[in-house]
BAFI-3210 file (N, C-alpha, C; in Angstrom, 3 decimals, decimal comma, padded with zeros to 6 digits):
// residues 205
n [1|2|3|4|5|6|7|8|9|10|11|12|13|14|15|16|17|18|19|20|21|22|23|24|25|26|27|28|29|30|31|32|33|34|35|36|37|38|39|40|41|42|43|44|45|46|47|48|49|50|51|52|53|54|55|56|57|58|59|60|61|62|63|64|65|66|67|68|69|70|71|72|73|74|75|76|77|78|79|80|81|82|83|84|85|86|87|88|89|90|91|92|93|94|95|96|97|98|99|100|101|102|103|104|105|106|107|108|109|110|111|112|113|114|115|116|117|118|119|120|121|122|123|124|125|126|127|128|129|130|131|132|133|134|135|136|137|138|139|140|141|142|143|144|145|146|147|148|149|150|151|152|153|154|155|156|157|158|159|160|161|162|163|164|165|166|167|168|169|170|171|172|173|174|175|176|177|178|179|180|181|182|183|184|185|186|187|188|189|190|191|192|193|194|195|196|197|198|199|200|201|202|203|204|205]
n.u [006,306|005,352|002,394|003,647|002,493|002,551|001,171|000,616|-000,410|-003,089|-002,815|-004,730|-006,868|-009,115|-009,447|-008,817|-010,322|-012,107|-011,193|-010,445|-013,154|-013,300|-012,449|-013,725|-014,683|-012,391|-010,113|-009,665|-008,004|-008,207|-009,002|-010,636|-012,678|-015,534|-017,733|-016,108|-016,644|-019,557|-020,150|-018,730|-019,975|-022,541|-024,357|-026,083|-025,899|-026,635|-025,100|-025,166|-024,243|-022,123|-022,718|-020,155|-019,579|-017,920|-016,582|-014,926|-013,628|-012,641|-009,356|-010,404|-012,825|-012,987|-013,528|-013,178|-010,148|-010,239|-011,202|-010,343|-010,446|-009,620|-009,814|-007,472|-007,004|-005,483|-005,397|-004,156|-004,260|-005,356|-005,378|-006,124|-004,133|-001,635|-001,148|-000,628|-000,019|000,164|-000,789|-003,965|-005,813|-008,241|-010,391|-013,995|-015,568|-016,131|-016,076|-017,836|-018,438|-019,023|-017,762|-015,886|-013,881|-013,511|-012,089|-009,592|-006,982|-006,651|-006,675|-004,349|-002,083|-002,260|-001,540|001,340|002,733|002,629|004,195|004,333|002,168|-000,247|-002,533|-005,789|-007,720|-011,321|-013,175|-016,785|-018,447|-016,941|-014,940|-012,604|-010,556|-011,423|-011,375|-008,641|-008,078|-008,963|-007,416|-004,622|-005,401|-005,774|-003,331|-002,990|-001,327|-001,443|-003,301|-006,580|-009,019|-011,491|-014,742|-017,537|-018,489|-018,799|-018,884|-017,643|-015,520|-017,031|-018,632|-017,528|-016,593|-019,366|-022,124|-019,905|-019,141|-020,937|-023,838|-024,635|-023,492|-020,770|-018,308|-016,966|-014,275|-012,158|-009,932|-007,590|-006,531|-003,094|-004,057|-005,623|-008,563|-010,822|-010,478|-011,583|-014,303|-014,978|-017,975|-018,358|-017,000|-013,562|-012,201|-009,079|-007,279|-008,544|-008,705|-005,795|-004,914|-006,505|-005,077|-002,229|-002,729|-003,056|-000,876|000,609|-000,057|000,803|001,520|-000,124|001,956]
n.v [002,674|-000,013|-001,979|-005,345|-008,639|-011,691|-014,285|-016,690|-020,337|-021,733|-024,508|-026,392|-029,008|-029,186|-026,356|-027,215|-028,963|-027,066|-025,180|-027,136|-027,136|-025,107|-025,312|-024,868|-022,991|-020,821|-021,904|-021,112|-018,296|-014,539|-014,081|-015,786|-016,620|-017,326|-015,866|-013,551|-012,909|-012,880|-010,451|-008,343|-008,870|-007,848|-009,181|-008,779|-011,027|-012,364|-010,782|-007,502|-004,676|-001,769|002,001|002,473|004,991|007,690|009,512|012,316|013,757|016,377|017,630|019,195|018,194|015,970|014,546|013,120|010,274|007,169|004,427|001,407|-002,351|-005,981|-009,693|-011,124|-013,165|-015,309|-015,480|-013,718|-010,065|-007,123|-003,365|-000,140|001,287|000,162|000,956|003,582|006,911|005,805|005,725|004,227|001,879|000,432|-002,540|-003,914|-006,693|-010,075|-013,607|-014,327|-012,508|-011,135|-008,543|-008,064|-010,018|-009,404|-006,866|-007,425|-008,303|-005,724|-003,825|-005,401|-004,980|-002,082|-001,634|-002,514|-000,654|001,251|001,135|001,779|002,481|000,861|-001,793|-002,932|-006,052|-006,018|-009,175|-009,289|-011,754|-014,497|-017,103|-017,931|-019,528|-019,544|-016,792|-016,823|-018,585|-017,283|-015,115|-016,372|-017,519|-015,098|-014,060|-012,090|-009,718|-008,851|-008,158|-009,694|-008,527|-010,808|-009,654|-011,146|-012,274|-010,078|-008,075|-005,594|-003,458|-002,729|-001,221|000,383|002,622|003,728|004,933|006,236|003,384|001,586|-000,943|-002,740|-002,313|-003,758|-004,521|-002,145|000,545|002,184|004,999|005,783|008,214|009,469|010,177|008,618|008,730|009,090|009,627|009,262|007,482|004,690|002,852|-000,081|-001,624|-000,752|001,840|001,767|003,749|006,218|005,590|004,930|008,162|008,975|007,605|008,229|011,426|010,907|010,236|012,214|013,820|016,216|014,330|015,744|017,387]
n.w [001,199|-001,196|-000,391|000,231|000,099|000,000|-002,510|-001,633|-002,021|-001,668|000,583|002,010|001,929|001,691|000,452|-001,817|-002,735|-003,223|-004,897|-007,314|-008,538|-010,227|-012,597|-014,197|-014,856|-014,378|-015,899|-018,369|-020,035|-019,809|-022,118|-023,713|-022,542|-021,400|-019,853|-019,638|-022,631|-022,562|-021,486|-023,002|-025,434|-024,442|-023,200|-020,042|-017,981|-015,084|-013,534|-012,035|-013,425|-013,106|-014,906|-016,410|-015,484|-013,907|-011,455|-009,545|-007,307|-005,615|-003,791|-002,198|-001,679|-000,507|002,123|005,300|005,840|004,747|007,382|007,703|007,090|006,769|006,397|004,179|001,162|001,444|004,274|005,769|007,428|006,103|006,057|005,994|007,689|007,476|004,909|005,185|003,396|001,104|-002,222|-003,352|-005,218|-004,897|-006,059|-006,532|-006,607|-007,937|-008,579|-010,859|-012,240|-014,928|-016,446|-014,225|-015,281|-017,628|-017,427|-016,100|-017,059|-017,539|-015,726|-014,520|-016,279|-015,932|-013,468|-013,269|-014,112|-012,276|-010,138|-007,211|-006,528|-004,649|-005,025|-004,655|-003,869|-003,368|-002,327|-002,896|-002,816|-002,849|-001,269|000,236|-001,429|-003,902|-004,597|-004,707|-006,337|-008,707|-008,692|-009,541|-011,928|-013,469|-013,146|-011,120|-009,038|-006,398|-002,997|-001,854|-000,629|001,464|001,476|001,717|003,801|006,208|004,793|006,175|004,351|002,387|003,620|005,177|003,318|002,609|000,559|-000,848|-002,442|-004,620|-003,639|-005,119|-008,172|-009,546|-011,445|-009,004|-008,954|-006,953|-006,397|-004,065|-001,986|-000,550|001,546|002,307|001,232|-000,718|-004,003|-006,465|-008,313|-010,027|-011,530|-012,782|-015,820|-015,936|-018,103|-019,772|-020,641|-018,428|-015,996|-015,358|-015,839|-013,723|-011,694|-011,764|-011,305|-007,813|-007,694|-008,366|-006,409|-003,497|-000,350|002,235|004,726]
ca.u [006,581|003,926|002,887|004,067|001,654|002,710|000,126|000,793|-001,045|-003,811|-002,561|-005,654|-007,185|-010,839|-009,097|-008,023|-011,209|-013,140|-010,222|-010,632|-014,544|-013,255|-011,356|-014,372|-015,147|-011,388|-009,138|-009,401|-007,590|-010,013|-009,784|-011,226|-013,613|-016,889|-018,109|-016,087|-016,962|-020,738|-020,241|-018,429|-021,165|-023,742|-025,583|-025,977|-026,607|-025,810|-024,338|-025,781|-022,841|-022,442|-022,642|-019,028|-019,978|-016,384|-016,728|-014,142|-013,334|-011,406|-008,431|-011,134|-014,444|-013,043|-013,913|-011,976|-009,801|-011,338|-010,439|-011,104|-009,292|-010,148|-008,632|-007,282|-007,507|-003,923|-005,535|-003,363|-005,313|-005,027|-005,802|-005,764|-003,012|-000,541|-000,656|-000,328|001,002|000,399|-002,468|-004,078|-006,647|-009,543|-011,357|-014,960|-015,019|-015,952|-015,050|-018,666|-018,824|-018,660|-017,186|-014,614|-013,072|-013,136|-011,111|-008,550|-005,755|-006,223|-006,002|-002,907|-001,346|-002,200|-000,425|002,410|002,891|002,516|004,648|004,269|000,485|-001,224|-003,934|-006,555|-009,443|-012,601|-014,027|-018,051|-019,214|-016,498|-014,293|-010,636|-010,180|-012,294|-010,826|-007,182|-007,442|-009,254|-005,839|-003,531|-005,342|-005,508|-001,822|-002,875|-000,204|-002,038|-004,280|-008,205|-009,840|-012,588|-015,874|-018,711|-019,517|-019,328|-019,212|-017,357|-015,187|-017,852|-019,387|-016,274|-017,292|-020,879|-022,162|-018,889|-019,533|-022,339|-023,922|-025,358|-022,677|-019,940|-017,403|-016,431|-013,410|-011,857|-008,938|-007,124|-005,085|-002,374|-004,152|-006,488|-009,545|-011,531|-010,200|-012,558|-014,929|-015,691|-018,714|-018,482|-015,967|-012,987|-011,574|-007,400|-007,064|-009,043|-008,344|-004,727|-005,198|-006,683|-004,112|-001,321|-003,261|-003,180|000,637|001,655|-000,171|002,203|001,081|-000,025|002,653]
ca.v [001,597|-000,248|-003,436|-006,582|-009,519|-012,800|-014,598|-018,233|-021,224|-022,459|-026,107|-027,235|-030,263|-028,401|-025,345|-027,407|-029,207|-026,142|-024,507|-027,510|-026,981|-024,117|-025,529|-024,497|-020,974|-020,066|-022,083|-020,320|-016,685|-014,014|-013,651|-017,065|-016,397|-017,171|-015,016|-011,843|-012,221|-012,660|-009,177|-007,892|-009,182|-006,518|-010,234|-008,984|-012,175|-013,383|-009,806|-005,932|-004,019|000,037|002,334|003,171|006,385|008,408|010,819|012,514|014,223|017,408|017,445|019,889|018,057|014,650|014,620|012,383|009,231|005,973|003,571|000,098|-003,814|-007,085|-011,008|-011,681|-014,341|-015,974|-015,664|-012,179|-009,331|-005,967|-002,387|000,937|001,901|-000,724|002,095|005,457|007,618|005,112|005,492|002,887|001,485|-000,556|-002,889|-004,773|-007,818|-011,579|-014,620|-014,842|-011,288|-010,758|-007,450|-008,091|-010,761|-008,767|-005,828|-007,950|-008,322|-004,138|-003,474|-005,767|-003,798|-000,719|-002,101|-002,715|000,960|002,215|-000,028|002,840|002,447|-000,667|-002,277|-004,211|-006,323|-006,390|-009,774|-009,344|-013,120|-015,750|-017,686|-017,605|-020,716|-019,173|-015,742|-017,482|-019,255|-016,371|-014,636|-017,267|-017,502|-014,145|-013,568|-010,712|-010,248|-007,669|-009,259|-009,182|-008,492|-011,235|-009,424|-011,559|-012,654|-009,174|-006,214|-004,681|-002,729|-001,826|-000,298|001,774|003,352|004,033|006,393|006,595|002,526|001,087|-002,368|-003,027|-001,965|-004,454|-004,177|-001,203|000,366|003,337|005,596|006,856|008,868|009,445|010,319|007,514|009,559|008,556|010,974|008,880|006,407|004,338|002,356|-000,742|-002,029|000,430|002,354|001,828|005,226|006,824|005,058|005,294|009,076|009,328|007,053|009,532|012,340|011,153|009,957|013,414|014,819|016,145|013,955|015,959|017,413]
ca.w [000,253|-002,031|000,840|000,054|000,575|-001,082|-003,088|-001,311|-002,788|-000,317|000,697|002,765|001,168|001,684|-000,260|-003,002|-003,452|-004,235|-006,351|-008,460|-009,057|-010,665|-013,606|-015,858|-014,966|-014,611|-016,845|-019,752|-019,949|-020,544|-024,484|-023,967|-020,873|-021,872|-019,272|-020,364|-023,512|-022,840|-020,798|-024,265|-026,128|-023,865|-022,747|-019,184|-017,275|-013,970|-012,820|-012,263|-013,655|-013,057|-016,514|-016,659|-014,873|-013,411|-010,354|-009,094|-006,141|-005,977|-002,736|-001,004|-001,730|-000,456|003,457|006,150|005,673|005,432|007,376|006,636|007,349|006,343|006,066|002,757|000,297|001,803|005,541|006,519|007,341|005,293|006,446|005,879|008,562|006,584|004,149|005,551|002,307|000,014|-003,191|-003,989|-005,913|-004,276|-006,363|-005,968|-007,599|-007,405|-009,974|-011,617|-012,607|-016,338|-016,618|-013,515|-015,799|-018,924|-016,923|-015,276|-017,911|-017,783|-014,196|-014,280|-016,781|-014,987|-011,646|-013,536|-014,739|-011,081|-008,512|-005,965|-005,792|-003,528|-005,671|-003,480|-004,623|-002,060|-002,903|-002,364|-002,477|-002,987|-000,413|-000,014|-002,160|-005,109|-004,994|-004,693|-007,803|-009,613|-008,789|-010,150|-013,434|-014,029|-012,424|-010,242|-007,776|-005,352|-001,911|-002,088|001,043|001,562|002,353|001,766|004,785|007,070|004,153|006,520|003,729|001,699|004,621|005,281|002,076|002,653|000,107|-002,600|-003,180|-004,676|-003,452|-006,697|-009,092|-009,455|-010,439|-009,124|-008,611|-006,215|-006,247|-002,870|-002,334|-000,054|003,017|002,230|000,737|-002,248|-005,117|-008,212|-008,383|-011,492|-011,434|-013,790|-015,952|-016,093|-019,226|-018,928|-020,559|-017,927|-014,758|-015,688|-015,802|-012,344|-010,812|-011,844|-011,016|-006,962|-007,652|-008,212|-005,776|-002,181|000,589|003,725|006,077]
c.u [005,313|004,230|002,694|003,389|002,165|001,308|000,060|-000,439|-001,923|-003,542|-003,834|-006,471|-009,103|-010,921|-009,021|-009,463|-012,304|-012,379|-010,698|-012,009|-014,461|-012,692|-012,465|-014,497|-013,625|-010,413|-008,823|-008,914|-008,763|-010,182|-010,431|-012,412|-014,722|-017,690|-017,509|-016,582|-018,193|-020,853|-019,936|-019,297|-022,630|-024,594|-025,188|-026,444|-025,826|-025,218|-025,197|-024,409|-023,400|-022,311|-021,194|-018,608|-018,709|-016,821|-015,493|-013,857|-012,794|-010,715|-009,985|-012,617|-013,649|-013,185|-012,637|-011,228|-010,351|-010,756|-010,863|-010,173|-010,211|-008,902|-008,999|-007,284|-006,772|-004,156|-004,842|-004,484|-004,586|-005,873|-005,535|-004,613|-001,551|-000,331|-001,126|000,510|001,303|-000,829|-002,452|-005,681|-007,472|-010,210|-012,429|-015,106|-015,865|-015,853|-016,431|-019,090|-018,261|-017,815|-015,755|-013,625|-012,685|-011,912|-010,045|-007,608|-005,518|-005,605|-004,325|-001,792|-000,909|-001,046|000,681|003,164|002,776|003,067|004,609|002,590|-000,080|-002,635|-004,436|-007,441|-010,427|-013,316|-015,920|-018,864|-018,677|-015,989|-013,126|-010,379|-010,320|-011,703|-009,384|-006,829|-007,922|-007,827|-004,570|-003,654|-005,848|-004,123|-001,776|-002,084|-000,320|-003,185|-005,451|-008,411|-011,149|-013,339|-016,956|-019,343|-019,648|-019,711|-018,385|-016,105|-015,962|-018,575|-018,989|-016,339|-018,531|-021,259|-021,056|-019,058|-021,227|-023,103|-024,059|-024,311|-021,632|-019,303|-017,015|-015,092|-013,319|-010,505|-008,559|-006,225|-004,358|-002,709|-005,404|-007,981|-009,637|-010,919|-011,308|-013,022|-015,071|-016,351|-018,538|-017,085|-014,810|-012,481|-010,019|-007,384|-007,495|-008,847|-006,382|-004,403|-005,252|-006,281|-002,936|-001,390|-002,879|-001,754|001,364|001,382|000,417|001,325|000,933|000,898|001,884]
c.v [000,825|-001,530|-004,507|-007,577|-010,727|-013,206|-016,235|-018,832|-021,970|-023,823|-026,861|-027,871|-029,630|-026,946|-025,989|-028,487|-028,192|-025,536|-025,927|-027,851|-025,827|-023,902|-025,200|-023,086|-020,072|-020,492|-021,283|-018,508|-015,884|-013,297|-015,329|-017,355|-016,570|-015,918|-013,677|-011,790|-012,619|-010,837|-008,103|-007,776|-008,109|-007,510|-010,100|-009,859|-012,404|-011,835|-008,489|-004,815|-002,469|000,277|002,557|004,119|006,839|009,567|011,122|013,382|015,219|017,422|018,508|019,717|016,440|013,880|013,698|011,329|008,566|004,793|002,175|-001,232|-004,898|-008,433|-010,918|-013,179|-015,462|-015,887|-014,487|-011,363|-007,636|-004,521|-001,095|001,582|001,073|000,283|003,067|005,924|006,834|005,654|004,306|002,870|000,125|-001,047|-003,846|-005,409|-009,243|-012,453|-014,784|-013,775|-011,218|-009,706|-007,471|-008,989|-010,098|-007,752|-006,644|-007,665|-006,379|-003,637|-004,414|-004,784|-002,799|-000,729|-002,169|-001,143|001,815|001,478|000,856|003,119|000,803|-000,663|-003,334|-004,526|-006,106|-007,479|-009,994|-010,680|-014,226|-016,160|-017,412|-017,943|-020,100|-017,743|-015,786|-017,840|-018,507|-015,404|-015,377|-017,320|-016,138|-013,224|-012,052|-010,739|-009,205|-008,897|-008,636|-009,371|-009,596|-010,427|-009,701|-011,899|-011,522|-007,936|-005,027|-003,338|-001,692|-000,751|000,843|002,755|003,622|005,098|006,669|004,666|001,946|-000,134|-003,051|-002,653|-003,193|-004,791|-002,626|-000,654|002,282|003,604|005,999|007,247|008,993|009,134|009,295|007,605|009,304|010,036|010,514|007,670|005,779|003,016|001,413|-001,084|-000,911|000,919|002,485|002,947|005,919|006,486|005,162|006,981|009,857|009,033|007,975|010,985|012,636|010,270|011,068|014,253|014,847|015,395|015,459|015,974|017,305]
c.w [-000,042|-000,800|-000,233|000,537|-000,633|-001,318|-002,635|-001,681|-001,501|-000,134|001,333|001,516|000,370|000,659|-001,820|-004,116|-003,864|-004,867|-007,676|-009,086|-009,943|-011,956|-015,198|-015,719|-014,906|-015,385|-017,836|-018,887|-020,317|-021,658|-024,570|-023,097|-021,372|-020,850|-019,783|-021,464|-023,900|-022,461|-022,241|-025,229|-025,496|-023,529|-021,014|-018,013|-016,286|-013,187|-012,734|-012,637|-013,708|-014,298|-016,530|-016,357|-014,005|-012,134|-010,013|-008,549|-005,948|-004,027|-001,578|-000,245|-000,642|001,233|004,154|005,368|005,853|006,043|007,892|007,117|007,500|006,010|004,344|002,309|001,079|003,652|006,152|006,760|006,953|005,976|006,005|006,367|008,004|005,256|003,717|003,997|001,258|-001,149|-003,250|-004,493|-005,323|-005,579|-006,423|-007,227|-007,054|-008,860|-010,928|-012,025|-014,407|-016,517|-015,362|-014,261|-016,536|-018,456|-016,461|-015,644|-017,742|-016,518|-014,114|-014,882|-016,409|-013,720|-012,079|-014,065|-013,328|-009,860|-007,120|-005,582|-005,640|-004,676|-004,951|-004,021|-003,093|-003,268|-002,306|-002,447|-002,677|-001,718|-001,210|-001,092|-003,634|-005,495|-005,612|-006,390|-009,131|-009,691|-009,833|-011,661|-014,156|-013,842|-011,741|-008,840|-006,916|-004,568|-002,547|-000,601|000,859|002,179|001,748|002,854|005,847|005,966|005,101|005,894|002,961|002,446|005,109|004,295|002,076|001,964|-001,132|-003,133|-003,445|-004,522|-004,448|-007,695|-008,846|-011,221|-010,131|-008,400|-007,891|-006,279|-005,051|-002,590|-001,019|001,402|003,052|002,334|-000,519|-002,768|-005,992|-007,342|-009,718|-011,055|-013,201|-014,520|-016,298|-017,645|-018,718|-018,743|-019,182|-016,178|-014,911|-015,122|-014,319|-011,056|-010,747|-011,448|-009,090|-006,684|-007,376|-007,428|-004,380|-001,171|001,520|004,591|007,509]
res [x|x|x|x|x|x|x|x|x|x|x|x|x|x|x|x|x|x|x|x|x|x|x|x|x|x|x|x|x|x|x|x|x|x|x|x|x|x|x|x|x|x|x|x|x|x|x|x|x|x|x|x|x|x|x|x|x|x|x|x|x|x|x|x|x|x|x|x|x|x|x|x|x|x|x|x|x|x|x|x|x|x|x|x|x|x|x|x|x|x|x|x|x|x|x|x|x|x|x|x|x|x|x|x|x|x|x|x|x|x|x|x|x|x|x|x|x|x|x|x|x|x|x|x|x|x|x|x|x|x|x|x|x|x|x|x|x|x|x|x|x|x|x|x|x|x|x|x|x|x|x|x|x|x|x|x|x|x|x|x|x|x|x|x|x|x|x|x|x|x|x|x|x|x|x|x|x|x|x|x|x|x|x|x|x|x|x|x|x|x|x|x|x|x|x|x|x|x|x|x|x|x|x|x|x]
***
């Protein structure tokens, strides 16, 4: 079953004064984002974004399971072994990324077209507070793993992510093995595509 993580509202006073430092860079939706739509605009400032570049994996090229766990935005902690036989979709992210804003509204979409696949963010440099309320105003209702301060997700990936690319996003599949990579902001069509691809494929007896 896809895991279930509520999205609870950080109450601490210390949470709530840096959510509301945030009322300029996230209020607006992102057909209004100044940031996505400098990223739209091709003014790459403030971020190193991947080319759009797709890899993908075939069931025989794709080596062991990875396995991976980190506290989320909401203080829980998320792992790989929480879902055995699940796909899911990893993606790297933080709230001042041009191109992670612009994609958001898509990846939601996407999630909504696949309730049987786990979508995770890895946030690479915000705090709870900051990731939290990047959630709320983009209504993403999947956890983010905080890892800015160890990396220890990205590290679990050594080699299929890229430090420098952001955002990027990962496919896995059942047995919890990169199938795709896409470096940079995603194409629905195409990420769509390669989510269905490791939907239909038989788990591992």
């Amino acid at each position: 079953m896809k895991a279930k993580l509520s999205q609870q509202i950080l109450r601490a006073s210390s949470a709530l004064a840096v959510a509301s430092t945030l009322v300029l860079g996230l209020g607006a939706c992102a057909a209004n984002d100044p940031l996505a739509n400098q990223f739209k605009a091709g003014d790459n400032k403030n971020y190193i974004a991947g080319d759009g570049s797709v890899t993908e994996y075939s069931e025989a090229n794709r080596g062991k399971s990875v396995v991976w766990a980190g506290p989320t935005e909401t203080g829980g902690i998320l792992s790989s072994a929480q879902l055995s036989g699940v796909p899911v979709v990893m993606n790297y992210w933080y709230a001042g990324c041009a191109p992670c804003r612009a994609e958001a509204p898509d990846l939601l979409a996407i999630s909504k077209q696949f309730p049987k696949v786990q979508f995770v963010g890895v946030n690479v440099r915000d705090s709870a507070a900051t990731a939290a309320a990047f959630n709320r105003n983009f209504k993403l209702t999947w956890p983010s793993i905080i890892d800015s301060k160890t990396s220890s997700v990205a590290l679990a990936f050594t080699g299929i992510v890229t430090p420098a690319a952001v955002p990027t996003t990962l496919v896995i599949d059942k047995q919890g093995r990169v199938s795709a990579r896409i470096l940079g902001r995603i194409d629905k069509s195409i990420l769509t595509t390669l989510i269905q691809g490791v939907q239909d494929e038989k788990a591992a007896k």
